[in-house]
PATOR-966118 format. One record per residue (C-alpha): residue in three letters; x, y, z. Coordinates in steps of 0.2 Angstrom, whole numbers. Each point is the difference from the previous one (the first is absolute). Layout:
N
{site "ALA",{X,Y,Z}}
...
//
This chain:
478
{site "UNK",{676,642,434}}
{site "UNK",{-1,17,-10}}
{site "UNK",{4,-3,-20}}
{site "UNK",{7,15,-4}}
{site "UNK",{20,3,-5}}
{site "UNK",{3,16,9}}
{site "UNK",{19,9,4}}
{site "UNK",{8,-17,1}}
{site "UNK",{-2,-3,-19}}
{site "UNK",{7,15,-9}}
{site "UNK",{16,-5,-6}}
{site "UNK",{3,-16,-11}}
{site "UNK",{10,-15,4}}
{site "UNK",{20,3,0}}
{site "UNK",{9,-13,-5}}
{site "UNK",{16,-3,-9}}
{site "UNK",{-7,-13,-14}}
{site "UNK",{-15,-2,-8}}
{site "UNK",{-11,-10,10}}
{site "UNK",{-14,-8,-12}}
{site "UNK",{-18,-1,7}}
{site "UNK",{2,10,13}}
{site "UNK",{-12,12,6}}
{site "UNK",{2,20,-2}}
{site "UNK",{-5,6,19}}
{site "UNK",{-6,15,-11}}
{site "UNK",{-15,-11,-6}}
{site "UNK",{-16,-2,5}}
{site "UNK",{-3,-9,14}}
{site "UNK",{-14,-17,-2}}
{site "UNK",{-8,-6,16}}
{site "UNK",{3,-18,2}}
{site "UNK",{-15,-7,8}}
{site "UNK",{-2,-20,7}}
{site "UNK",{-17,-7,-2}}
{site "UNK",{-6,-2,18}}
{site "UNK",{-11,-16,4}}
{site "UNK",{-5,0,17}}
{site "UNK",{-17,10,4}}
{site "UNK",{-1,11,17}}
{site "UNK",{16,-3,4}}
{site "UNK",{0,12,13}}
{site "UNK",{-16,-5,7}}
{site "UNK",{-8,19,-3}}
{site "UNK",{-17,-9,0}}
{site "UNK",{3,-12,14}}
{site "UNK",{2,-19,-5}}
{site "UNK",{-8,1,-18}}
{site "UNK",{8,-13,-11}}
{site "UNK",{8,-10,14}}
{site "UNK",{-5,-18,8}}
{site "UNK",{5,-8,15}}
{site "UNK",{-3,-17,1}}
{site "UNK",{-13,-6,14}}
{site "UNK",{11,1,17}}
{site "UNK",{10,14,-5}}
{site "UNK",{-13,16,1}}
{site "UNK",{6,15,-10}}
{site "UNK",{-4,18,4}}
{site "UNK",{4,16,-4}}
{site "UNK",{12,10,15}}
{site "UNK",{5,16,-3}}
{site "UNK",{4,0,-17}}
{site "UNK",{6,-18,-1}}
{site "UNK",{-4,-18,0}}
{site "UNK",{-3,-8,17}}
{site "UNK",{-1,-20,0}}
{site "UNK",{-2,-10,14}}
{site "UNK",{10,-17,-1}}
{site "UNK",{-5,-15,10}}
{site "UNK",{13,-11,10}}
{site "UNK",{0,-19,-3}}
{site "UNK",{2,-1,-19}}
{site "UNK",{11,-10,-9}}
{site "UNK",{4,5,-17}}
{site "UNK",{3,18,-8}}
{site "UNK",{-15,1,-8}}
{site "UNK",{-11,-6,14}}
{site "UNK",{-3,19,3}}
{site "UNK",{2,12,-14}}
{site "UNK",{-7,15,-9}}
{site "UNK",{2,9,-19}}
{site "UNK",{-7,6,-14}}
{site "UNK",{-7,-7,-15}}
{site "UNK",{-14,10,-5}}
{site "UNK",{0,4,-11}}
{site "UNK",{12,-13,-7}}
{site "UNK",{19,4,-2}}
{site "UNK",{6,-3,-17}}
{site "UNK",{21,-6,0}}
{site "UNK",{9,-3,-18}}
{site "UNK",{10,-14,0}}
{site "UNK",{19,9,-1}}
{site "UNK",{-7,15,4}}
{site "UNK",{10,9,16}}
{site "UNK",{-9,8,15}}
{site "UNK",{4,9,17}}
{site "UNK",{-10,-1,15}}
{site "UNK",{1,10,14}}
{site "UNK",{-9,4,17}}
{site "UNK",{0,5,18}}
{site "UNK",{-2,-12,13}}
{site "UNK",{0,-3,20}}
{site "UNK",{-5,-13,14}}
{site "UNK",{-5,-1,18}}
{site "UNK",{15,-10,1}}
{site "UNK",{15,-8,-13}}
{site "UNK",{-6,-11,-10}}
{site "UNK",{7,-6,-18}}
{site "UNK",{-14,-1,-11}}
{site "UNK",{-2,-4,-20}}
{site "UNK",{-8,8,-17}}
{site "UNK",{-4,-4,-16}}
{site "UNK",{-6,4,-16}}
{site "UNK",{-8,-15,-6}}
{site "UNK",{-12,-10,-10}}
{site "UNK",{-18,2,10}}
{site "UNK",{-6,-16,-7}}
{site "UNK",{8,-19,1}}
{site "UNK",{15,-2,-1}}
{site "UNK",{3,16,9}}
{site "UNK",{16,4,-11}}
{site "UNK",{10,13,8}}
{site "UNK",{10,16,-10}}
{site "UNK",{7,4,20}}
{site "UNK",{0,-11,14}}
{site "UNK",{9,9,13}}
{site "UNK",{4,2,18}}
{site "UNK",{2,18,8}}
{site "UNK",{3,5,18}}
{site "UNK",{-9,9,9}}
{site "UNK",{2,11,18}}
{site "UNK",{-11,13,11}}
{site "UNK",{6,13,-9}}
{site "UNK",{-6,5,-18}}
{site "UNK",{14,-5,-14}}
{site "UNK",{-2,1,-20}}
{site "UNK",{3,-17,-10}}
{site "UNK",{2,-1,-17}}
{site "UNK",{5,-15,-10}}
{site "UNK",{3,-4,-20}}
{site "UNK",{-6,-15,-9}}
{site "UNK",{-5,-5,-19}}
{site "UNK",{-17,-6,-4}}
{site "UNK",{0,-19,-1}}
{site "UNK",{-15,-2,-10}}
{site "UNK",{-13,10,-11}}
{site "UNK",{-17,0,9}}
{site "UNK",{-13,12,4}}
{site "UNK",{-4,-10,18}}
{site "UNK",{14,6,10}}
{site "UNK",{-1,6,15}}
{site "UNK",{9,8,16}}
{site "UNK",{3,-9,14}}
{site "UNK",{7,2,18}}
{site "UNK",{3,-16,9}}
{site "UNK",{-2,3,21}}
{site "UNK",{-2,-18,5}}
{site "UNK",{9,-15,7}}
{site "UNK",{9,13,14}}
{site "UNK",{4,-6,15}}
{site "UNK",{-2,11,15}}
{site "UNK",{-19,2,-1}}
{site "UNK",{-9,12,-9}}
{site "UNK",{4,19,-4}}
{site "UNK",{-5,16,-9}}
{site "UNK",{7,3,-18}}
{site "UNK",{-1,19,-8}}
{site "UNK",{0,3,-17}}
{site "UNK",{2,16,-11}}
{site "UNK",{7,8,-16}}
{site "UNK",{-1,-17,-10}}
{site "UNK",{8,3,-18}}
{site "UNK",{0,-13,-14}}
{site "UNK",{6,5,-17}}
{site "UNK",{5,-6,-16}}
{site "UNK",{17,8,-3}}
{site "UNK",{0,-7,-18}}
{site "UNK",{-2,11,-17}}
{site "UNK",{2,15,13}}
{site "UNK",{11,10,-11}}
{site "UNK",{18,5,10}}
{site "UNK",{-1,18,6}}
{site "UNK",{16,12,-1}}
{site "UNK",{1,5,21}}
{site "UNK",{10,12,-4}}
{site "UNK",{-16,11,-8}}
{site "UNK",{-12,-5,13}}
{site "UNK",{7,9,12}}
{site "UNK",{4,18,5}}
{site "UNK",{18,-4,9}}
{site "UNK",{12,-11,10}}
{site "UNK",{-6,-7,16}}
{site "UNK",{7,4,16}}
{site "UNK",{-1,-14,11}}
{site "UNK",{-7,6,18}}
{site "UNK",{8,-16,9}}
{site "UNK",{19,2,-9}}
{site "UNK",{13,-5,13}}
{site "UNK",{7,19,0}}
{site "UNK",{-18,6,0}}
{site "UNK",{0,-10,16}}
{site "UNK",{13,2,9}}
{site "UNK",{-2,20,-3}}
{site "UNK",{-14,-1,10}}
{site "UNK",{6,-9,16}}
{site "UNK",{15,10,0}}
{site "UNK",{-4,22,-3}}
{site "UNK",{15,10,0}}
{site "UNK",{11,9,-13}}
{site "UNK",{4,-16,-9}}
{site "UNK",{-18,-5,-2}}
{site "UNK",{-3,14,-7}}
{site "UNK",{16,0,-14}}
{site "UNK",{-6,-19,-4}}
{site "UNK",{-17,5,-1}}
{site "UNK",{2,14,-11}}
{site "UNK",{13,-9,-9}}
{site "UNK",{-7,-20,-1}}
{site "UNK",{-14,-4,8}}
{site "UNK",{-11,11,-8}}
{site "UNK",{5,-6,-18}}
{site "UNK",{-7,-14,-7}}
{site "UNK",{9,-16,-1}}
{site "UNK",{-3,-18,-2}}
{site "UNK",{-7,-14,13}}
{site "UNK",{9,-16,2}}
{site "UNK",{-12,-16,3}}
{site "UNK",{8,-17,6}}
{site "UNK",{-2,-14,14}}
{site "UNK",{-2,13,13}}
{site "UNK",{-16,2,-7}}
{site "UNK",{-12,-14,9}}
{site "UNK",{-16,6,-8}}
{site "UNK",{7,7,-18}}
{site "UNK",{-17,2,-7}}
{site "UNK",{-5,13,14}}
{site "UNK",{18,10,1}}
{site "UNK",{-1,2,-19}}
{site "UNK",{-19,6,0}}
{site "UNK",{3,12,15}}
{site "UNK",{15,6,-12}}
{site "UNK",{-9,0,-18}}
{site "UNK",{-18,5,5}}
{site "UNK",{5,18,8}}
{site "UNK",{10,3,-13}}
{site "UNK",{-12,-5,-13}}
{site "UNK",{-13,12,9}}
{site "UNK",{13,14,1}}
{site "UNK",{2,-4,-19}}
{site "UNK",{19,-3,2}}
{site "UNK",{12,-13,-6}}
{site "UNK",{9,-10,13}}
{site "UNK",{14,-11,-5}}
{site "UNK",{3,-16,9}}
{site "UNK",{16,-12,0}}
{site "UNK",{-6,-19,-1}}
{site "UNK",{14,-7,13}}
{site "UNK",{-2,-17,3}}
{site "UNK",{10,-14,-13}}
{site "UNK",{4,-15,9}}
{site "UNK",{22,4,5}}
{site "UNK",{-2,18,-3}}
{site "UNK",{16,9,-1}}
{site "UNK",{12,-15,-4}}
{site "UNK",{15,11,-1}}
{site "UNK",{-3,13,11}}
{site "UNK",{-8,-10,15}}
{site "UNK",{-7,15,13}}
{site "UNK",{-16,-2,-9}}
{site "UNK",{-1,-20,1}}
{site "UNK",{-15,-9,1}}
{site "UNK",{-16,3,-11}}
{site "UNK",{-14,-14,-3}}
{site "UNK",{0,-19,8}}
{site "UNK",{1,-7,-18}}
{site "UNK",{-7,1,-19}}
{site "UNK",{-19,-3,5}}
{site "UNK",{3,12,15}}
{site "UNK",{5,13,-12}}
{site "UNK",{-13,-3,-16}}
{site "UNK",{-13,0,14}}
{site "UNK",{9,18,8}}
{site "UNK",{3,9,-17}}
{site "UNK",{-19,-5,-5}}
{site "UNK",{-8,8,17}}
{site "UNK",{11,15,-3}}
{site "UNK",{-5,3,-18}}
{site "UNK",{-19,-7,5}}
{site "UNK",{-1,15,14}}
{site "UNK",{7,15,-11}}
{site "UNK",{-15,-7,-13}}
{site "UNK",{-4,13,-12}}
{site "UNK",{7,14,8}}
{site "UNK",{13,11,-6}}
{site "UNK",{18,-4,6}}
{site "UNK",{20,-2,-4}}
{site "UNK",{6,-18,7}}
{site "UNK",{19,-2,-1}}
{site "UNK",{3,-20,0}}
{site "UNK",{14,-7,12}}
{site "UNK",{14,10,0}}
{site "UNK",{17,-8,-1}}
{site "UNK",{-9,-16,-9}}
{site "UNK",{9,-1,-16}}
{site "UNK",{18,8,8}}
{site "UNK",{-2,-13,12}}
{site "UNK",{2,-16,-13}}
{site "UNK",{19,-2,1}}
{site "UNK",{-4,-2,20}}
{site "UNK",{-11,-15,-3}}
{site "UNK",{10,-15,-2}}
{site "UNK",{-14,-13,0}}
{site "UNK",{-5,-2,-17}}
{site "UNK",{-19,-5,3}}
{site "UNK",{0,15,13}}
{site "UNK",{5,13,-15}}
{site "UNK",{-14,-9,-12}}
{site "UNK",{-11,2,15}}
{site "UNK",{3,17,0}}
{site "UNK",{-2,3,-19}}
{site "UNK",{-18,-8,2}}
{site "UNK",{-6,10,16}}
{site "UNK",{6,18,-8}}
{site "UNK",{-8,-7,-14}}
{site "UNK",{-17,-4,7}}
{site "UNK",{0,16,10}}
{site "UNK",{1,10,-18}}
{site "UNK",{-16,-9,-6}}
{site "UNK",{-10,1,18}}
{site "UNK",{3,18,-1}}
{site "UNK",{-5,0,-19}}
{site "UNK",{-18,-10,2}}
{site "UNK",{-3,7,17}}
{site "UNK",{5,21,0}}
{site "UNK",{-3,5,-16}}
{site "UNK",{2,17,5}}
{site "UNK",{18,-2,9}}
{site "UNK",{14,4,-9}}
{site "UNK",{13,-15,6}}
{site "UNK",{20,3,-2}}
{site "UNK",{12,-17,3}}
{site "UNK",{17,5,8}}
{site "UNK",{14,3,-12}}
{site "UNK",{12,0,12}}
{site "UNK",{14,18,-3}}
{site "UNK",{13,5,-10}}
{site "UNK",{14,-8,11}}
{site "UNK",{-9,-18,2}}
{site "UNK",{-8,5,-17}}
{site "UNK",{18,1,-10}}
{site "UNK",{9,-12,11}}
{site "UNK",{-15,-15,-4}}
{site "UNK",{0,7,-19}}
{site "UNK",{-14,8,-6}}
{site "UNK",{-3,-13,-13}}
{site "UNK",{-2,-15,12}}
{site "UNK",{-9,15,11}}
{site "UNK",{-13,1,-14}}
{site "UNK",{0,-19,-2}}
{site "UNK",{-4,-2,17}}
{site "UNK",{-15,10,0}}
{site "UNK",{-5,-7,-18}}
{site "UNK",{-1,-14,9}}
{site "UNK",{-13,7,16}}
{site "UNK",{-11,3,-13}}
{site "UNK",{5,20,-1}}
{site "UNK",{-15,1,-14}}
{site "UNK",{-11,1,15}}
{site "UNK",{6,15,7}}
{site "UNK",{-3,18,-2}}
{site "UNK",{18,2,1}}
{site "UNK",{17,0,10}}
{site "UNK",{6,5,18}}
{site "UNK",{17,5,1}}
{site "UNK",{14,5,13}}
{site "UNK",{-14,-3,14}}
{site "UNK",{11,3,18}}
{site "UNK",{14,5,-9}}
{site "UNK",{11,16,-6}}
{site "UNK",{3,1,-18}}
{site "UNK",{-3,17,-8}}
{site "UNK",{-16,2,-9}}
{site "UNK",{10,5,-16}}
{site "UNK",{11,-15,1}}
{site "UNK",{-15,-11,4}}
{site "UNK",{-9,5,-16}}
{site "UNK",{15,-4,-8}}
{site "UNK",{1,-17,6}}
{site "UNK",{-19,-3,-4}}
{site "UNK",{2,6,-19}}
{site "UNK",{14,-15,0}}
{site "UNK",{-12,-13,8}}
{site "UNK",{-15,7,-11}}
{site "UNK",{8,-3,-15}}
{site "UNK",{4,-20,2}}
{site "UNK",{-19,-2,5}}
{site "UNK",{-10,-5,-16}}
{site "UNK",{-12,14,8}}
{site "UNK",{6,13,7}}
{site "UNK",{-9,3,19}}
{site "UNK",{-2,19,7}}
{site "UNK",{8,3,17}}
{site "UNK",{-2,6,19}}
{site "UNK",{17,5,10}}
{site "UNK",{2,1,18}}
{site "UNK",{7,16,3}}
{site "UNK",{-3,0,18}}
{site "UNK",{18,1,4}}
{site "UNK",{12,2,-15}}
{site "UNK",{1,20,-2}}
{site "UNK",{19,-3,5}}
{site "UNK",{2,-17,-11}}
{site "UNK",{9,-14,7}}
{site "UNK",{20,5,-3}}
{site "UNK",{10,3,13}}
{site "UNK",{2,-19,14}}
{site "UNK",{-13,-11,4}}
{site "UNK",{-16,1,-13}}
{site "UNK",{-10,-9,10}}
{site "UNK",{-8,-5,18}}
{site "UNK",{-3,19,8}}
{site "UNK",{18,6,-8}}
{site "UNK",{3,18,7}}
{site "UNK",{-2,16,-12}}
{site "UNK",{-17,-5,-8}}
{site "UNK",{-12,13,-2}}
{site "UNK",{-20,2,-6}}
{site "UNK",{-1,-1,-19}}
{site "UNK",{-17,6,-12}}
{site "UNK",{-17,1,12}}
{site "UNK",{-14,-13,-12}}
{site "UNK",{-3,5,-16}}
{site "UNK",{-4,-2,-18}}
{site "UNK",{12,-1,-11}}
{site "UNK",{20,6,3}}
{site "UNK",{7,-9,-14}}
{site "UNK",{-12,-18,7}}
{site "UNK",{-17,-3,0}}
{site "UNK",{0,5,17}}
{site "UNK",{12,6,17}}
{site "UNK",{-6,-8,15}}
{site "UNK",{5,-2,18}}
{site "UNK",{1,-19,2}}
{site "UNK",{11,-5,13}}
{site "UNK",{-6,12,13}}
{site "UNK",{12,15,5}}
{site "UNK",{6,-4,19}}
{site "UNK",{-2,-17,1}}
{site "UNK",{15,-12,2}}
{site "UNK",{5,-14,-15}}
{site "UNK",{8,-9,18}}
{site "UNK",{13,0,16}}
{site "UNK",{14,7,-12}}
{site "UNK",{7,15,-5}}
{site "UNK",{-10,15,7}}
{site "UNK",{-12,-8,7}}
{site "UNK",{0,-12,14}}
{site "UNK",{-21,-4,-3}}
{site "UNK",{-6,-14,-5}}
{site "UNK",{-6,-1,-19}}
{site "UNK",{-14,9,-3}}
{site "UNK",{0,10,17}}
{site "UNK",{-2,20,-2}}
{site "UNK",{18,9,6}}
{site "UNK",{-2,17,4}}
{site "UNK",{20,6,-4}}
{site "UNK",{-1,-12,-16}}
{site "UNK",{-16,12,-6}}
{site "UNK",{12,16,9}}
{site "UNK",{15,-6,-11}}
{site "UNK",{-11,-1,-16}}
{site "UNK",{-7,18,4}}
{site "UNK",{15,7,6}}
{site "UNK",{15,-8,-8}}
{site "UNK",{5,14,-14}}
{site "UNK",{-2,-3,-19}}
{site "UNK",{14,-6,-10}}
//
C-alpha cells in the first residue's frame, strides 16, 4: 500500500450535523502498520526458521514450503511443522490475524496453532482449515490466551487417513493487530475500486453488442460495491482476491457483509444467511480477519435492523442484536483500517419504524463501534430526502454517526407505484464519491442486478438483468 492522500482527499466531509471525532479527509494521512511476528514468511531464503518434525521432511519448492506427510499417523500432531525461532511472543487479550496460502496433493483437513512451545502446550488457535490441489489463502482471528514469549506456530498434518501426501506452504502472516492505530481508508487511497468480476462487468463481456457497450460505458465501468455471503465457500480467498488488487492498485473497495442468520425477514427473496450464531461469529471474524489491515468500506447486513418487526421469536431478535453486535467489534479488533457502516434501513422503513426506536435499535448493536451509517442500501429515496431523514436519526443518537447513501438507483426517487422489488421508472443516481451532502455517495446495490422474481425483473435475487440495467440507463429523469 502507497501512504499518500492524493485526488481523493480534497474536499472535507459533508455532512449535515456536526459529527464529533471525525476525521478531516483533508488531513494527513498516518500509516497504520501491524507488528509482523513470523520470520521468512515467504520462504525468500528457502526454509530458514521453519521445522518439520522427524518424518515430515521440509524443503524449499519454488518459492514455497514443500512437506512430505507420512500415512499411518494417528493423531494431528504426529506430523507437523512451524516456527518458533525465534520465540513468538502473544499478550494475553491481545488480538491477532494470521494468514497464508496453502495446497495439497489431495484434500485433506489439517490444524494450526499458535501455542505455548513448552508443557502444557497452551493454545491462543487451535484450528482446522481445509485444504485442496489448488492454492487457496486462509486467514483466521483469535485473541492471545496467555502472556509468554514461548509461543510458537504450528501446522498440524497427522492423524489423516488416506496415506501419506505432499503439503505446500507460502505467504505465512502472523500479526498482532492490537495498539495498531485505526487508519482513515479514505486517505490511503487514490480512488474508488472498480471491481473487474462485477456481475455487469461480466455479463458485458460474454455478450458484445450495442447494449454492452451502453452498460459498460454507463455501469460496469464505475465503481460499486461487492456483496459477500453463503455463496462464498472459501470467503477468505474471494475477499483476498477482492482486497489485495485493490490494495495494490491503491484503491478503496467497498464490500456488503451479507450473511445474518434469516436475512431479509420481511422481504424474503434474499432468505437464507448463516446456519446459526457460532456459524456467523465464526463468518464475520474470517471476513474482517482476510481484509486485515487493509484499507476498505464494509457495509454490515443490509435490511438487519428494518427487518426486527419481521422476527417474531423473541430469542431470535436477541440473537440478532448479539450477532450485528459482535460483527462491529470483530471488524474493530481485526481491520483497523476499514471504515465499517451498520444498515440504517431508508427513509420509508426509517419513518414508518420511528427514528427514535431506529436509533435505539442500533444503540443497541453497539453503533459506537462503527465508523458510521448505511442508508437507503437497494432502495430509491432521493439523496436530498435521505439526508434529511439522517439529520432526524442523527439527532436521537447520543453521538451522532457520519453517513454513506446508496445512490445506485434513486435519481428519480421512489414516488410514483411500487417503491420496491425492480419497480419500473428507476434510473442511475450520483457515481461514488466524497461527500454530496454525506460522508460519501456509493453504488451499493449493484445497478442491473434483480432485488427478485417481481416487478421488472423475473431473475432471481442477486442475478444481473440486462433491461433492468437498460431501464436505469434509459428511463428519463423526473
Amino acid at each position: 500500500m502507497r501512504w499518500i492522500a492524493r485526488g481523493l482527499v480534497t474536499a472535507a466531509l459533508a455532512l449535515g450535523v456536526v459529527v464529533p471525532g471525525s476525521p478531516s479527509i483533508a488531513s494527513t494521512a498516518t500509516a497504520s502498520a501491524a507488528t509482523e511476528l513470523i520470520t521468512n514468511g515467504s520462504f525468500t531464503t528457502g526454509t530458514a526458521n521453519w521445522w518439520g518434525s522427524g518424518n515430515t521432511p521440509i524443503s524449499p519448492d519454488a518459492g514455497q514450503l514443500k512437506a512430505v506427510v507420512p500415512g499411518a499417523t494417528t493423531n494431528p500432531w504426529d506430523a507437523m511443522l512451524g516456527q518458533k525461532v525465534p520465540a513468538l511472543t502473544v499478550h494475553q487479550g491481545h488480538k491477532y490475524i494470521l494468514a497464508f496460502d496453502a495446497r495439497a496433493s489431495a484434500a485433506r483437513t489439517l490444524r494450526t496453532t499458535v501455542q505455548l512451545n513448552v508443557d502444557p502446550f497452551t493454545p491462543s488457535l487451535n484450528k482446522a482449515f481445509t485444504v485442496g490441489t489448488t492454492k487457496r489463502r486462509i486467514a483466521m482471528a483469535f485473541t492471545g490466551a496467555q502472556e509468554t514469549t514461548q509461543a510458537e506456530l504450528t501446522f498440524q498434518l497427522g492423524g489423516q487417513a488416506g496415506g501419506g501426501f505432499t503439503f505446500w506452504l507460502d505467504n505465512v502472516s502472523l500479526i498482532d493487530v492490537t495498539g495498531t492505530p485505526p487508519g482513515n481508508p479514505v486517505q490511503l487511497t487514490s480512488g474508488f475500486y472498480v471491481d473487474p468480476n462485477s456481475n455487469p462487468l461480466v455479463w458485458v463481456g460474454k455478450n458484445p453488442g450495442d447494449n454492452a457497450n451502453t452498460i459498460n460505458n454507463a455501469i460496469a465501468s464505475k465503481p460499486m460495491s461487492r456483496w459477500f455471503g453463503g455463496w462464498n465457500t472459501n470467503l477468505a480467498d474471494d475477499i483476498n482476491n477482492y482486497v489485495g488488487p485493490a490494495d495494490a492498485a491503491d484503491k478503496l473497495p467497498v464490500l456488503v457483509a451479507y450473511n445474518v442468520p434469516g436475512r431479509d425477514a420481511c422481504g424474503g427473496h434474499s432468505g437464507g444467511g448463516a446456519a446459526g450464531e457460532a456459524a456467523y461469529q465464526e463468518w464475520i471474524q474470517t471476513f474482517a480477519a482476510a481484509i486485515g489491515t487493509r484499507p476498505a468500506l464494509v457495509v454490515l447486513e443490509p435490511d438487519s435492523i428494518g427487518d426486527f418487526q419481521c422476527i417474531t421469536d423473541v430469542k431470535e431478535k436477541e440473537a440478532r442484536i448479539r450477532m450485528l453486535a459482535f460483527a462491529l467489534q470483530a471488524f474493530k479488533d481485526f481491520a483497523p483500517n476499514t471504515w465499517t457502516y451498520a444498515d440504517a434501513t431508508n427513509k420509508g422503513w426509517g419513518s414508518g419504524i420511528g427514528t427514535g426506536e431506529l436509533a435505539s435499535r442500533l444503540t443497541s448493536i453497539g453503533v459506537a463501534n462503527a465508523h458510521g451509517l448505511a442508508v437507503n442500501v437497494s432502495n430509491y429515496y432521493r439523496t436530498a430526502e435521505t439526508i434529511t431523514f439522517m439529520n432526524e436519526l442523527n439527532s436521537h443518537l447520543s453521538t451522532p454517526k457520519p453517513f454513506v447513501i446508496d445512490t445506485s438507483r434513486n435519481a428519480n426517487g421512489s414516488a410514483g407505484g411500487a417503491n420496491w422489488c425492480n419497480p419500473a421508472g428507476r434510473k442511475l443516481g450520483s457515481v461514488a464519491q466524497q461527500g454530496g451532502g454525506a460522508e460519501m455517495l456509493l453504488w451499493v446495490k449493484v445497478p442491473g442486478d434483480s432485488d427478485g422474481p417481481c416487478g421488472e425483473s423475473g431473475e432471481q435475487a442477486g442475478s444481473f438483468d440486462p433491461q433492468l440495467a437498460l431501464q436505469l440507463i434509459n428511463n428519463p429523469q423526473t
